[in-house]
C-alpha positions in Angstrom: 26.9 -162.2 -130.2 28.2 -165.7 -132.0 25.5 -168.5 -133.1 27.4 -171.7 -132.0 26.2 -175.6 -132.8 27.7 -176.8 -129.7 26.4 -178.7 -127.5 26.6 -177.4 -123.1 26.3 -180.6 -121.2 27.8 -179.3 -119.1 31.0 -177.5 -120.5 30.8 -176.2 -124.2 32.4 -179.2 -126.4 32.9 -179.3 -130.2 29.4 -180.2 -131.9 29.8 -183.4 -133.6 27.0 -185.5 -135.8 26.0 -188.8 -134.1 23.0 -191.2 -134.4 21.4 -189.7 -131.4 19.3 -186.3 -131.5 21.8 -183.4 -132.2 22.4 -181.0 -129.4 20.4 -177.7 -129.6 22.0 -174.6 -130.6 23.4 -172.1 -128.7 23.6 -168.2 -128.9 26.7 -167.3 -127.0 27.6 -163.6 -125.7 30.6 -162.0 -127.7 32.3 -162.0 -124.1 31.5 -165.6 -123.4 29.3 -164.6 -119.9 26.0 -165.5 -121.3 24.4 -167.9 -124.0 20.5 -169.0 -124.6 20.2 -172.3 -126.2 17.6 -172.3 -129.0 15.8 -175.6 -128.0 12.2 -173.8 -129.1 10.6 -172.1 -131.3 12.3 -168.0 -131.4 14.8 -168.7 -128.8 15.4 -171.0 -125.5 13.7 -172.1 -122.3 16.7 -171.3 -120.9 19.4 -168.3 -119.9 22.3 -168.8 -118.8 24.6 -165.9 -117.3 27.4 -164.6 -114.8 26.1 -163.7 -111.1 27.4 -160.3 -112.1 24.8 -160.1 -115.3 22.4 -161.8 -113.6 22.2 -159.0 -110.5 22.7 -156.3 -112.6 19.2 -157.7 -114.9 17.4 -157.7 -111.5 18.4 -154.6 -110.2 17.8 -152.2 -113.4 14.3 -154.7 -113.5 13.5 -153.6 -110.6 14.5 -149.9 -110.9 12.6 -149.8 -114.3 9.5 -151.1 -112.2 9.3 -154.3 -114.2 7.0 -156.8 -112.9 9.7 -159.2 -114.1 12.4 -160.7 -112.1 15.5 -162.9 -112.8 17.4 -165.5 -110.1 20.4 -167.4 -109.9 19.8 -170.8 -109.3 21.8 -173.5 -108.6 22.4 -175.1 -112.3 26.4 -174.4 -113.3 28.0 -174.6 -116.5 30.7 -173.7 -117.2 31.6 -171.6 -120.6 34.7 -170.8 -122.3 36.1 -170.5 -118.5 33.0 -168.3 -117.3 30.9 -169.9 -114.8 27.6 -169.3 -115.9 24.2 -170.1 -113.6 20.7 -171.2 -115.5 18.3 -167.4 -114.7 14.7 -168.2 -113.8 12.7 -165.6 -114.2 9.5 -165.0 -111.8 6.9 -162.5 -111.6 7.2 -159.4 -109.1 3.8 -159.5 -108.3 4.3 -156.1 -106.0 5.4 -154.3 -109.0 2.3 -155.1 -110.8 -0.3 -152.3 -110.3 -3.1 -152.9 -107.6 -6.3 -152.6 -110.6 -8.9 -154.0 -111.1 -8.1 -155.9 -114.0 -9.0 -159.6 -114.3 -6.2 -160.5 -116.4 -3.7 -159.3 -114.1 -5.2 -161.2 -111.1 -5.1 -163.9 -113.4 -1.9 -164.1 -113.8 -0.9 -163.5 -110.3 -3.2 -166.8 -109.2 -1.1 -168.4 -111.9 2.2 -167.9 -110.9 1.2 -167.9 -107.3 0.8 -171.9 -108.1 -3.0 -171.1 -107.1 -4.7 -172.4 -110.1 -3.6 -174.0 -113.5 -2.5 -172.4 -116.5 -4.7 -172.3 -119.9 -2.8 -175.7 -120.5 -3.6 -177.5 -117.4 -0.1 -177.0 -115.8 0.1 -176.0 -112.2 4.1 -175.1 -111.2 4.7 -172.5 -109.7 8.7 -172.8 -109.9 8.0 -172.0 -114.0 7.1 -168.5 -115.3 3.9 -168.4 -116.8 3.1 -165.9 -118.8 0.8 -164.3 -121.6 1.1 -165.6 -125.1 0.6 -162.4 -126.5 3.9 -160.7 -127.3 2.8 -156.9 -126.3 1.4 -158.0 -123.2 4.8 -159.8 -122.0 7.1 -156.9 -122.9 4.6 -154.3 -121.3 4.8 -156.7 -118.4 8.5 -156.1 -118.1 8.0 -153.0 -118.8 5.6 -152.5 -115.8 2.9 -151.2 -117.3 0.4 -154.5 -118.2 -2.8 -154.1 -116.2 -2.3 -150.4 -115.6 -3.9 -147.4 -117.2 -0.5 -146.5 -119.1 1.0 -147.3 -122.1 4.7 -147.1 -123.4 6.4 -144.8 -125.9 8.8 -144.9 -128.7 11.8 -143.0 -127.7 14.9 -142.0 -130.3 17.3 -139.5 -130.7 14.8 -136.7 -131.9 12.5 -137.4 -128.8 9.9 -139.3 -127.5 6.8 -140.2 -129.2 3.5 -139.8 -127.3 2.4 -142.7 -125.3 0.9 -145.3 -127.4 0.1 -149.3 -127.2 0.1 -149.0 -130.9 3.6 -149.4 -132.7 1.4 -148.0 -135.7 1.2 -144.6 -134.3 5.3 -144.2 -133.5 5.6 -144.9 -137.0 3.1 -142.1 -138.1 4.4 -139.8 -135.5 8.0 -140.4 -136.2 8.9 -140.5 -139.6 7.2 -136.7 -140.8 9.4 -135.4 -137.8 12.5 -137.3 -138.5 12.9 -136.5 -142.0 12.9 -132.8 -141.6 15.1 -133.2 -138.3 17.8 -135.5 -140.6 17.0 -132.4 -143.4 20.3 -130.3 -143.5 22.3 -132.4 -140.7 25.9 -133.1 -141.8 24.2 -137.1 -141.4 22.3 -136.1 -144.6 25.0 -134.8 -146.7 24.4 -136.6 -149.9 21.5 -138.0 -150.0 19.1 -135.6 -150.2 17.2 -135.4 -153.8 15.9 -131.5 -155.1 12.1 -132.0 -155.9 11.9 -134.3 -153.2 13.3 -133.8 -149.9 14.0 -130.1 -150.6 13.8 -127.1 -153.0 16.0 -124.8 -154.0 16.6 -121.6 -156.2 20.3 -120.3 -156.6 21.9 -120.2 -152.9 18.6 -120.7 -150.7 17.4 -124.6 -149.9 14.5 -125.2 -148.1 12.7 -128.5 -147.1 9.7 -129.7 -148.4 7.2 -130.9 -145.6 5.5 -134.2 -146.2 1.8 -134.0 -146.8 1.3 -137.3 -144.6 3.0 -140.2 -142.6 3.3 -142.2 -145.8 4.5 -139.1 -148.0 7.2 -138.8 -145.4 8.1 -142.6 -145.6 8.3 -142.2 -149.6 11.2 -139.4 -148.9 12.8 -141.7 -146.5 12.6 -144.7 -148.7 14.1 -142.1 -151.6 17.3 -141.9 -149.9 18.3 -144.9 -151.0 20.3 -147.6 -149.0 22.9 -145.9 -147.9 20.4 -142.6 -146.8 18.5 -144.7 -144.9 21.7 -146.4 -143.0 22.2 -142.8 -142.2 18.7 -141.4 -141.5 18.4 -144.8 -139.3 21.7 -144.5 -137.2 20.6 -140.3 -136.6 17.6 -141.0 -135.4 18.1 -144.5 -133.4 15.6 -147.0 -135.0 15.8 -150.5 -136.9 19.5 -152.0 -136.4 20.4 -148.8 -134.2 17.6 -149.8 -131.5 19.0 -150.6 -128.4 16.5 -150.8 -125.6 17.7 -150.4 -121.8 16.3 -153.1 -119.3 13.2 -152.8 -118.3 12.3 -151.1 -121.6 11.2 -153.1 -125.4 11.8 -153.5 -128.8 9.0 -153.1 -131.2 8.5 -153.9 -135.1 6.1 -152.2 -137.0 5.0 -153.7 -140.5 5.3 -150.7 -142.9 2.5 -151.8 -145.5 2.9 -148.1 -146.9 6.7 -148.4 -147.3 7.6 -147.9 -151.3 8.5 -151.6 -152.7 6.4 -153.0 -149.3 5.7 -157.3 -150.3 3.7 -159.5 -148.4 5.0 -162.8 -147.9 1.4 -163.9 -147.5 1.8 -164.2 -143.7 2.1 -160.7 -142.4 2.3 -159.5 -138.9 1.1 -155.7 -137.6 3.5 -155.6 -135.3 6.2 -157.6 -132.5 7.2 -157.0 -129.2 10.4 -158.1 -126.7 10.9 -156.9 -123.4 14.5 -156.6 -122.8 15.7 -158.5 -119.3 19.5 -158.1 -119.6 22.4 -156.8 -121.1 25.8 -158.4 -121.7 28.4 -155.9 -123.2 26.6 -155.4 -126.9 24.4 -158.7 -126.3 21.1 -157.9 -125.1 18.9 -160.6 -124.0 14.9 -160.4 -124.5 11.6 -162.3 -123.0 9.2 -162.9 -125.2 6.2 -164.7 -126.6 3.8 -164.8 -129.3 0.2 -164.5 -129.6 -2.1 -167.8 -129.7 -4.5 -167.6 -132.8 -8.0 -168.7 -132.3 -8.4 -168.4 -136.2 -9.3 -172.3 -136.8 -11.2 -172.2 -134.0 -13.3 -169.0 -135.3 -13.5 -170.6 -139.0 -15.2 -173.8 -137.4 -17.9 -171.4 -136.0 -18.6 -169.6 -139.1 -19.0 -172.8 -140.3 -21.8 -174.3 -137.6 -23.3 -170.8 -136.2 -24.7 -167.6 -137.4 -26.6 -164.4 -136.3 -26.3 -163.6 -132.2 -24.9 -167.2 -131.4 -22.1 -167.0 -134.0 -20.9 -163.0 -132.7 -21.1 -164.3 -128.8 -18.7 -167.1 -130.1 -16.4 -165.4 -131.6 -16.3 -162.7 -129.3 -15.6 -165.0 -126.5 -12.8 -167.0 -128.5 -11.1 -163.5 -129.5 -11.1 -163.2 -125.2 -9.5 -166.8 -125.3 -7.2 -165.6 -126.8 -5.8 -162.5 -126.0 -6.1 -163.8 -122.2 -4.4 -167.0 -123.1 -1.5 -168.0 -120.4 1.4 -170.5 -120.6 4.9 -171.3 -120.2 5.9 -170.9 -124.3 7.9 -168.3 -123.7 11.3 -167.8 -124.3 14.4 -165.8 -124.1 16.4 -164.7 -126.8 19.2 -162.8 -127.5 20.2 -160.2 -130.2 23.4 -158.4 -131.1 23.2 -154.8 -131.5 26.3 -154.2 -133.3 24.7 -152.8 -136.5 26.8 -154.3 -139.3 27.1 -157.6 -137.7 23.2 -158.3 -138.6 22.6 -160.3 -135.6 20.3 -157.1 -134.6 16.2 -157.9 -133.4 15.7 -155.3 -136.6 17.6 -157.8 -139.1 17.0 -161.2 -137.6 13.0 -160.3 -137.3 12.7 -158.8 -141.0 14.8 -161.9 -142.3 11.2 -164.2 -141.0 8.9 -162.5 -143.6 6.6 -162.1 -140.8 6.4 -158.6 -141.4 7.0 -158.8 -145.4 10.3 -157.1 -146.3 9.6 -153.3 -145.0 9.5 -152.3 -141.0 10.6 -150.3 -138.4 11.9 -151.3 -135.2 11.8 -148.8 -132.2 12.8 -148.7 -128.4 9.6 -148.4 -126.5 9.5 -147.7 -122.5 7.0 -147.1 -120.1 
């Protein structure tokens, strides 16, 4: 995947300063058959891609049980000599689950054009969607408004089935260290007193007491050890999600050497939509804060009043709907650093240690 300044209006021209507002950026496929323009904020309105990449999104969407679908409209650019078609995505409402679950219905009326979005837009030719990051990849996952949740999956197994990236992390890490203990992967890195004991010919391993006593031997690898330990088992810049499944980042606050950067997130989701080559392409969002809104309450109420308030602007939030989403797309080439792992870790939004897994339904 190549970052490119150039401007698409329509056919991809050298970018060149002028008075007038600069074109928006572009991520381009390394095969030239896709790009996303990143015109807002984590990626574009926007995806443009082949009629062969656009089918073969829809199809493994659909065979995944997504509840997320991708056209081919009309809109033609043309790329490097690729003709390229703008993807709108829309909402398989008959993949969603038949609950009763007020926020699916909600967002069924939504997109159905029968009733305005939290922001007062009514178009039912524009995805709407949750601004809540979770919610939209388990959506394309399948699984939003149903009684199941995904799992973390990597090359030592499956994790059990969890909304909470927390608990892969705690499940994982005491079961991949011993599992990357004596592999020809772990061939030295391994440190006596730590990841193992010995005495004359006979090694054993030495099982950590805890998830975080386990994240202290993998951090004691050292950089190149946890390359290796990451590549063997499949997480951080070796995640690479089919579509219809997710990428998820967990902040590891109990990571050795772990620093804030004073704006920390628990955790991020992206649904993966398509694939082009090693260029996959996400949908995602991010979660609407009703923190000013709760402060300014603290502030005016107290007692009952104050705890119905802030109860119902927590609700506000997590069931907030709009169009803000936006695709994105990610390398997966691990020493290009174009990964979701590096590009997300880069923000600070989840200081400088996490984990990035492949979640599915």
């Amino acid at each position: 995947m190549a970052d490119s300044g150039a401007g698409v209006t329509p056919v991809l021209q050298a970018y060149a300063a002028t008075s007038a507002d600069p074109p928006p950026q572009w991520r381009l496929s390394d095969s030239r058959k896709s790009a996303v323009p990143q015109d807002k904020s984590g990626g574009g309105a926007s995806l443009y891609a082949t009629p062969e990449i656009i089918k073969d999104g829809d199809d493994k969407l659909l065979a995944a049980s997504s509840a997320i679908g991708l056209t081919q409209t009309t809109d033609l650019m043309e790329l490097e000599g690729n003709d390229i078609y703008r993807v709108a995505p829309y909402l398989r409402d008959t993949a969603i689950a038949d609950v009763d679950h007020d926020r699916t219905k909600k967002l069924k009326e939504i997109n159905a054009g029968d009733k305005a979005d939290d922001m007062g837009v009514t178009d039912d030719d524009i995805l709407a969607m949750w601004t809540d990051c979770g919610k939209v990849a388990r959506t394309v996952m399948g699984v939003e408004g149903t009684r199941s949740s995904p799992k973390a999956t990597t090359e030592i197994g499956d994790s059990k089935a969890s909304g909470n990236p927390e608990a892969y992390s705690k499940e994982m890490f005491p079961k991949a260290i011993k599992a990357f203990f004596g592999t020809d992967a772990s061939e030295g890195f391994l440190t006596k007193g730590v990841h193992y004991r010995s005495i004359g010919p006979f090694f054993w391993f030495i099982k950590p007491r805890s998830a975080k006593s386990a994240r202290r031997m993998y951090h004691a690898l050292g950089e190149e050890g946890r390359t290796a330990f990451d590549k063997h088992v499949g997480i951080n810049r070796y995640a690479n999600p089919d579509i219809g499944s997710a990428y998820t980042m967990v902040t590891e606050g109990d990571m050795p050497g772990f620093k804030s950067s004073g704006h920390t997130w628990n955790f991020h989701w992206a649904g993966v939509v398509a694939k082009d080559g090693a260029d996959n392409v996400t949908l995602e969002s991010y979660a609407v804060s009703a923190a000013s809104r709760i402060k300014t309450a603290k502030e005016t109420m107290s007692g009952k009043e104050l705890k119905d308030e802030i109860a119902r602007l927590r609700k506000w939030a997590a069931e907030f709907v709009d169009r803000s989403w936006a695709f994105q797309m990610y390398g997966t080439e691990a020493e290009a650093g174009k990964t979701f792992h590096d590009e997300h870790l880069a923000t600070g939004t989840h200081g400088n240690r996490a984990t990035t897994f492949n979640a599915k339904s």
